[in-house]
Structure formats: structure tokens, C-alpha cells
DOPATOR-748392 format. One record per residue (C-alpha): z, x, y. Coordinates in steps of 0.1 Angstrom, whole numbers. Example, Ala and Ser with C-alpha at 12.3 -4.5 7.8 and 13.67 -1.06 7.14 Angstrom:
// DOPATOR-748392
     c3     c1     c2
     78    123    -45
     71    137    -11
//
This chain:
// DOPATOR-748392
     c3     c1     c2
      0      0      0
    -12     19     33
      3     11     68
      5     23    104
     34     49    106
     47     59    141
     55     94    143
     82    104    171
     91    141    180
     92    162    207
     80    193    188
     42    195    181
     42    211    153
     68    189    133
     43    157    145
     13    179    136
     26    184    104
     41    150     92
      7    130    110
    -13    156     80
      5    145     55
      6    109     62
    -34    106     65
    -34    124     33
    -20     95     15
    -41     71     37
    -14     60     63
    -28     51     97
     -6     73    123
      3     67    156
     27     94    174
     49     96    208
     68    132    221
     94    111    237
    118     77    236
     98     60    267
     64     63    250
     80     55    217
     92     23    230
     64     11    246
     43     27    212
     62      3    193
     61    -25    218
     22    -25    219
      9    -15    183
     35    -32    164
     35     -1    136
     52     -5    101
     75     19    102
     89     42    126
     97     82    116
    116     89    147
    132    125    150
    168    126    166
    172    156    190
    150    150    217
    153    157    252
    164    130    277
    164    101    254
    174    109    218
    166     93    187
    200     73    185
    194     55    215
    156     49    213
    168     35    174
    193      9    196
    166     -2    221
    142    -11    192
    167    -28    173
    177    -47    208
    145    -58    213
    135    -95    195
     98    -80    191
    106    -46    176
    139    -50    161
    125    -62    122
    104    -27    118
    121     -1    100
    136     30    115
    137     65     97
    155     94    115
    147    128    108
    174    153    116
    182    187    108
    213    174    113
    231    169     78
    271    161     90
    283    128     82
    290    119    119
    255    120    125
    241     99     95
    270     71    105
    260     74    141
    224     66    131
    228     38    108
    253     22    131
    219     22    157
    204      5    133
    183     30    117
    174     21     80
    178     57     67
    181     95     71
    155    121     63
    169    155     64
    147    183     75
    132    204     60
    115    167     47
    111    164      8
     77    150      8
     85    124    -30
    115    111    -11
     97    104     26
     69     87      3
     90     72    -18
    110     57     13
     76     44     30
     63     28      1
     96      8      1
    101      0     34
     65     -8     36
     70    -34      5
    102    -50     30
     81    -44     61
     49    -67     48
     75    -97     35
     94    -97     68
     57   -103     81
     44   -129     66
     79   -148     67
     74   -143    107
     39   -153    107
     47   -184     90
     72   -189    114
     58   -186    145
     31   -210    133
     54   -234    129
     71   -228    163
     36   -232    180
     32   -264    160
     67   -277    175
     84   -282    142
    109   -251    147
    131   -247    178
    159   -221    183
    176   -191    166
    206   -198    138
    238   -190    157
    247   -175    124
    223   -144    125
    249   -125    142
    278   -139    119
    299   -109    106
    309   -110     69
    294   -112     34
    295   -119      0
    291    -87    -22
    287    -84    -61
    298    -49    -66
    284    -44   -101
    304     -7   -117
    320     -1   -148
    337     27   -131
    367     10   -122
    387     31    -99
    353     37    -80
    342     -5    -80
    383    -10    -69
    376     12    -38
    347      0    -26
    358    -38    -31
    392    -26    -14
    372    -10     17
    343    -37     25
    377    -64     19
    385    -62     57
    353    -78     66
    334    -90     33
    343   -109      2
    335    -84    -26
    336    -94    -65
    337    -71    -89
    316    -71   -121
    319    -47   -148
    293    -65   -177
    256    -67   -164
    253    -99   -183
    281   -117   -164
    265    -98   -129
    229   -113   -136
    245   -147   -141
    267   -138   -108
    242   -128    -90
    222   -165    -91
    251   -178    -68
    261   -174    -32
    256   -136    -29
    245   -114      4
    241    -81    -12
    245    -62    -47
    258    -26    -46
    252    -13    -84
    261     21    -95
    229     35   -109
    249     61   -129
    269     35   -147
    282     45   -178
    283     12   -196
    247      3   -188
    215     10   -170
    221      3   -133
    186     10   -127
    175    -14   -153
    199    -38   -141
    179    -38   -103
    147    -42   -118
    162    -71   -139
    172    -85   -104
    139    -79    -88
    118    -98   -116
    140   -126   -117
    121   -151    -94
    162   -166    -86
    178   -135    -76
    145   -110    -62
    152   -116    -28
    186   -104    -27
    190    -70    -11
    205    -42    -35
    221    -10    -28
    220     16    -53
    251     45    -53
    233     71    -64
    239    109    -70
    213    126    -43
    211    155    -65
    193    136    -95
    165    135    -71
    140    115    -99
    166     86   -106
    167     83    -64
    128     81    -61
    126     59    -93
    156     32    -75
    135     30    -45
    102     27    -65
    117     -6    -85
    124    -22    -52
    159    -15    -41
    164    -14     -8
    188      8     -4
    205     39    -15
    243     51    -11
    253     86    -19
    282    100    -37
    306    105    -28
    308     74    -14
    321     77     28
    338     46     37
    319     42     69
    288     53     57
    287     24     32
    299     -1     62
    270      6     84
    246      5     52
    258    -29     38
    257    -47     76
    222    -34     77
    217    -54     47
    235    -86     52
    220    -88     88
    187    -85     78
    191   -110     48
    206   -134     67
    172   -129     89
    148   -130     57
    168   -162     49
    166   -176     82
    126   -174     89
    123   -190     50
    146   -216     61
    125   -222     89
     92   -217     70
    109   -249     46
    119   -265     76
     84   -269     89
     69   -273     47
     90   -304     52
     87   -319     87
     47   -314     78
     51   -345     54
     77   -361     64
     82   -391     88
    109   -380    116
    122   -413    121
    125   -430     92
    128   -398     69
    101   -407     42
     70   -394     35
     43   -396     58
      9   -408     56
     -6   -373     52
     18   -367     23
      7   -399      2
    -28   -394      7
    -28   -361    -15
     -2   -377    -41
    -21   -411    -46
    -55   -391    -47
    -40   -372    -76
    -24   -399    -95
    -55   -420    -92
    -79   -398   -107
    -53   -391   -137
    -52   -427   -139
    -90   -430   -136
   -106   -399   -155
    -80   -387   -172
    -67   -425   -189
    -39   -427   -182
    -16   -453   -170
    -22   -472   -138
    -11   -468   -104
      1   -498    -84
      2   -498    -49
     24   -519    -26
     12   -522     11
     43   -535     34
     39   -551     72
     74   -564     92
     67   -596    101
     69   -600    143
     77   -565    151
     65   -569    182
     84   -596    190
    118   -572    182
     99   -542    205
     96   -568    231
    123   -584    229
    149   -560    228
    134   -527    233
    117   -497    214
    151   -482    210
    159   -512    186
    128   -513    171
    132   -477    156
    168   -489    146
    149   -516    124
    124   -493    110
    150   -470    102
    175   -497     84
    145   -508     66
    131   -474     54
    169   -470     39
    162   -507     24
    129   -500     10
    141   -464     -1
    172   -480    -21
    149   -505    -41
    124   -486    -57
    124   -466    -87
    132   -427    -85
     96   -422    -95
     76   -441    -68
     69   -427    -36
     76   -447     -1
     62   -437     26
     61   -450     66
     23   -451     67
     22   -459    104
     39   -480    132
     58   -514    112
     34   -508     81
     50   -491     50
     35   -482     15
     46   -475    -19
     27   -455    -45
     44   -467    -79
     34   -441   -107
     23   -454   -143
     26   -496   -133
      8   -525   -141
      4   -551   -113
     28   -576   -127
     58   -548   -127
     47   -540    -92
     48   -577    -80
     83   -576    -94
     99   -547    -76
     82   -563    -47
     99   -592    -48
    133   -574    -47
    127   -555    -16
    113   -592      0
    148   -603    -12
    167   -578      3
    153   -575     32
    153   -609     39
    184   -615     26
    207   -602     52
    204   -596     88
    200   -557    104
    227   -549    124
    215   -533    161
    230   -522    189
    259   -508    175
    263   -539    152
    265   -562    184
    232   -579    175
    222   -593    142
    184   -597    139
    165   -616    111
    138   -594     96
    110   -605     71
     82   -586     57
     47   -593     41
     39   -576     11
     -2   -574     -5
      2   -555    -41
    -30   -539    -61
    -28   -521    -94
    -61   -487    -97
    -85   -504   -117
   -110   -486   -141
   -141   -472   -115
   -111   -469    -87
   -107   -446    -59
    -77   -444    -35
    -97   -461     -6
   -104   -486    -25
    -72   -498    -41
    -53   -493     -3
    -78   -518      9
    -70   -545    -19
    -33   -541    -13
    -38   -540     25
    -61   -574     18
    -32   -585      0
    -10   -585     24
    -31   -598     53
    -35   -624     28
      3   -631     31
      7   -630     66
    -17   -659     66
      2   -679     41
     35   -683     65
     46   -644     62
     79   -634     43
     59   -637      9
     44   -610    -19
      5   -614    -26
    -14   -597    -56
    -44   -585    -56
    -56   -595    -94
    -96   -572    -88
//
């Protein structure tokens, strides 16, 4: 997987260098000498990843790390920093900025690979989750940012069978997180499908393959989206390239520093609770897309694919029939008039909880557009439909709607036209013998159910 890498350093050579061996593996590469240009680098192009080297002159890396991460446009792409710099202080310093890992210098060239390929892999979901997103902003259906982004505190399935080590880490990320400790990777996989932020795994587990345990997580289509953190030994150099190859996202050293591993598992949490929030969103606006907003059922748009599909099974593939009730409250207008739109949506909406509560789990109701409602009733002859007709006629008529804050009590009716698919049918044609139906009602005195026999 290529991408656009922005290189940042002050030093020529270092940028000359990296940029060569970047291209070599088919990266696109953009490059800055300072924090201004790298900010406004980043601001324009938009790159995948940023390699951004920490001692530079004027503005260093730490602080040009902050201002990305401070910024809603740049703050999702993933910072690198490259140090010759190898004291603790430093690494905490940087991952506290935000930065999403540490390259030490002289750069190993499997691990800076290694890193890219993984961050790239994070980088391209994050993406398409925002693209998504933002279409659904521009189409009105998503407004605001969860409050809850910048909540403080996870949950953390710490899976170890080194107990004194797992007992530490659960003790330390206690003050802020809620850790559980698993010792069995069966019982962590199971785990793992509930309420969990992040998984920290040993990958040098005695008991069991931690490795093989986070690739079990990543192919599980439940639990692949949840961010793990491997402790890892840096020394075995090919069990730390293969973690990040298999998709975890990121790695812990031993021995473990208490504040290291802070600033590495609020990096995580933070940007799940992102990933979670623009797929929230993205099912927000999958929803609002076919759904009515003031009634809460399905909308027309919605129906129209289902009854097209039930139809031909019913049609070409013989199966059972599908019936088709088209519904029309009688003098709506009159209420609209009469006492105002606000208590004509209170009507639609008492009825759509009416209609909703007296059909069959399997049939589909659906506001199909001002008073008019219709229900697509799966594997039904005409004379079952007629039936479950008649009950809703019953119950709506049967008791007044409440309005105004229960201060009015209005009589409501409905008209109700009721076709079955038939063996040459298409969907236009059996909405336009159930909508006949039901004109055919409303001339007969209204309040009544017609069925449309061919």
C-alpha cells in the first residue's frame, strides 16, 4: 500500500536520505526544513503520515506534533518522530504531543517500513470513515461533535499470564482506566466481544502465543476494530516487525515505564473513541437515509427496494405472495386546519406507533408520504391481509388520539385499499390496485377496508 509521506528536518542530508529510501519502495514524498512549512505542508496536501524530526531550530518537533494534533483538519494523520534522542523523558514528552511513535536515529529501515505500512493501514480506514462522514454532514443528516471525544478513561483487557507483570499494569492505568485482567486467551477472545477500549497483550506470553492471539482479534469481524497494544521486547527485532505487520497498532517496550504506557494507551482510546464516533455517525446517516423523521418508520425510498425484491421472489422465484396494504387518514386536513400542523404531526406520530403495534414483526410499515401510509406484508394471501387490516381499522378507530398535551381528544379514521402480487406482477402494479383499493373506500363512507381481488 503506497502513500504520500511528509518528511520534516532541518538537516538536508537526513531529508535527502530518508526522501531516497521512501521512493524506493514507491511512497510519494513531500518534505519541509522547518515547523512553519510543516504545518502549512500538512494543512495543504493532507499527507499520510508525517516523519517529523525533533531537534530543530526555532520550532521543534514536540511542538509542531501539538499544533497538528490541535488542529481538526490535521489532527487524524499519524505523527513519527525521529530523534537521536533515546532517554525516556524524551519518548514520554513526544507521545504526550500526540506523536504516534519514536524512531531512533540511526533509522532501522524493516522497522520505519514496517511502521508505515501500519500506520498507512490506520491512516486509509480513518479516511474513508471521514469521507463518509462528511458526506453525510453535507447532506444534513449529521450535526455536531460527541462531547464524549474528549472523555478521559477506558476499558482495558490486559491479556498476560505473567501475573506480577499484568497486576502492575492493571494497578497503574487503575487511576484513570478500568483494567481486567485475563490470563487464558480463550476467556480474552470471549472478553474481548464486550465493552472494551483497548487490548494490551504480552507478545512474549509464556502460556500462549500473544501474537497469534492479535491476529485472532484482527480476523474476527466482532472484535477487529479494537486497537491492540503489544508489550514487546525491542531486542527480538522480528517478533516487533511481525506484531505491527498483523495489524497491531501499537507497541510497548519492556521494561514497561509507567508513563510511557499512559501516553501510549490515551493515544489509543482517544482515537477509538474517534473511529467509533465517525462510524456512529456513518450509521446515523445509513439510518436517517431510510427512515421517516417524524414518525420513525421507513420511508418511501426504503420500501421501494424491499417490495421490489420481495416481489420478484414472489413472481420469478414462486414463492409466496406479497400483500400490500395502502393506508389514507380520513379528513387530515380538516385536523391540519383545524388545529394546526403541530397537531397534525402529533396524529401521524400516534398513529405510526398504532399502525407499528398491529402488524406482524415480519411486515414492513412505512410513512409513504404526507397522511398516506403503507405496509408490505411478506409471504400473505389477500384474505390474511384483509384481516390484519381490519385490526388496525379497529384500533385506530376505536379510541380517540390524545393532543395537546392530552387536552384535546380527536376522533381519527382511516381508509384502507389491500392487494395481494399476482402471478405476471410488478411492484407498480400491485401499489396501484391497493392504492385503487383504497380510493375505493374513501368513496364508500371512509373508515372501511377494500380488497382488491385482480
Amino acid at each position: 500500500m503506497s502513500a504520500r509521506i511528509l518528511v520534516v528536518d532541518d538537516i538536508e542530508a537526513n531529508v535527502r536520505l530518508l526522501r531516497a529510501k521512501l521512493e524506493a519502495e514507491y511512497y510519494e514524498v513531500l518534505t519541509a526544513s522547518d515547523g512553519p512549512t510543516a504545518l502549512a505542508l500538512a494543512a495543504a496536501e493532507k499527507p499520510d503520515i508525517v516523519l517529523l524530526d525533533v531537534m530543530m531550530p526555532g520550532m521543534d518537533g514536540f511542538t509542531v506534533c501539538r499544533r497538528l494534533k490541535d488542529d481538526l483538519e490535521t489532527r487524524h494523520i499519524p505523527v513519527v518522530l525521529l530523534t537521536a534522542l533515546d532517554g525516556r523523558a524524551d519518548r514520554v514528552a513526544g507521545l504526550e504531543a500526540g506523536a504516534d511513535d519514536f524512531l531512533t536515529k540511526p533509522i532501522d529501515d524493516v522497522l520505519l517500513f514496517a511502521r508505515v505500512r501500519s500506520l498507512t493501514r490506520l491512516k486509509s480506514v480513518i479516511d474513508e470513515l471521514r469521507q463518509r462522514e462528511a458526506s453525510g454532514r453535507r447532506m444534513g443528516v449529521i450535526a455536531g461533535v460527541a462531547s464524549r471525544l474528549g472523555g478521559t478513561g477506558g476499558r482495558i483487557l490486559i491479556v498476560d499470564d505473567h501475573e506480577r507483570q499484568a497486576e502492575r499494569i492493571a494497578a497503574e492505568l487503575s487511576i484513570e482506566h478500568r483494567p481486567v485482567v485475563e490470563t487464558s486467551p480463550e476467556t480474552a477472545m470471549l472478553a474481548a466481544r464486550g465493552p472494551v477500549d483497548l487490548i494490551i497483550v504480552n507478545a512474549a506470553a509464556k502460556g500462549f502465543d500473544g501474537l497469534r492471539f492479535a491476529a485472532q482479534i484482527r480476523s474476527d469481524e466482532a472484535t477487529r476494530s479494537l486497537p491492540i497494544l503489544a508489550i514487546v521486547d525491542f531486542d527480538e527485532r522480528s517478533r516487533l516487525v511481525k506484531a505491527l505487520e498483523i495489524g497491531v497498532n501499537d507497541v510497548l517496550p519492556r521494561p514497561i515505564d509507567p508513563q510511557e504506557m499512559a501516553a501510549r494507551v490515551k493515544t489509543q482510546i482517544r482515537r477509538k473513541r474517534y473511529t467509533d464516533y465517525l462510524r456512529e455517525n456513518l450509521d446515523l446517516s445509513l439510518e436517517l437515509a431510510v427512515t421517516d423523521q417524524l414518525t420513525g418508520l421507513h420511508n418511501r425510498r426504503y420500501m421501494e427496494t424491499q417490495l421490489d425484491a420481495l416481489v420478484r421472489r414472489a413472481v420469478v422465484g414462486g414463492g409466496d405472495p406479497v400483500a400490500l396494504l395502502v393506508i389514507d387518514i380520513d379528513h387530515f386536513k380538516k385536523v391540519n386546519d383545524g388545529f394546526g400542523h403541530a397537531v397534525g404531526d402529533e396524529v401521524l406520530r400516534e398513529f405510526a406507533v398504532r399502525l407499528a403495534s398491529n402488524v406482524r414483526a415480519i411486515d414492513l410499515p412505512v410513512r409513504f408520504g404526507g397522511e398516506e401510509f403503507v405496509v408490505v406484508m411478506p409471504e400473505t394471501e389477500l384474505a390474511d391481509a384483509h384481516r390484519i387490516a381490519e385490526r388496525i381499522r379497529l384500533h385506530v378507530a376505536g379510541s380517540p388520539f390524545r393532543v395537546m398535551e392530552g387536552s384535546e381528544l380527536l376522533t381519527v379514521t382511516i381508509s384502507i385499499g389491500v392487494a395481494a402480487s399476482l402471478a405476471d406482477d410488478t411492484p407498480v402494479k400491485l401499489i396501484k390496485r391497493a392504492d385503487e383499493a383504497m380510493y375505493e373506500a374513501k368513496t364508500h363512507g371512509r373508515n372501511r377496508v377494500i380488497a382488491h381481488a385482480a
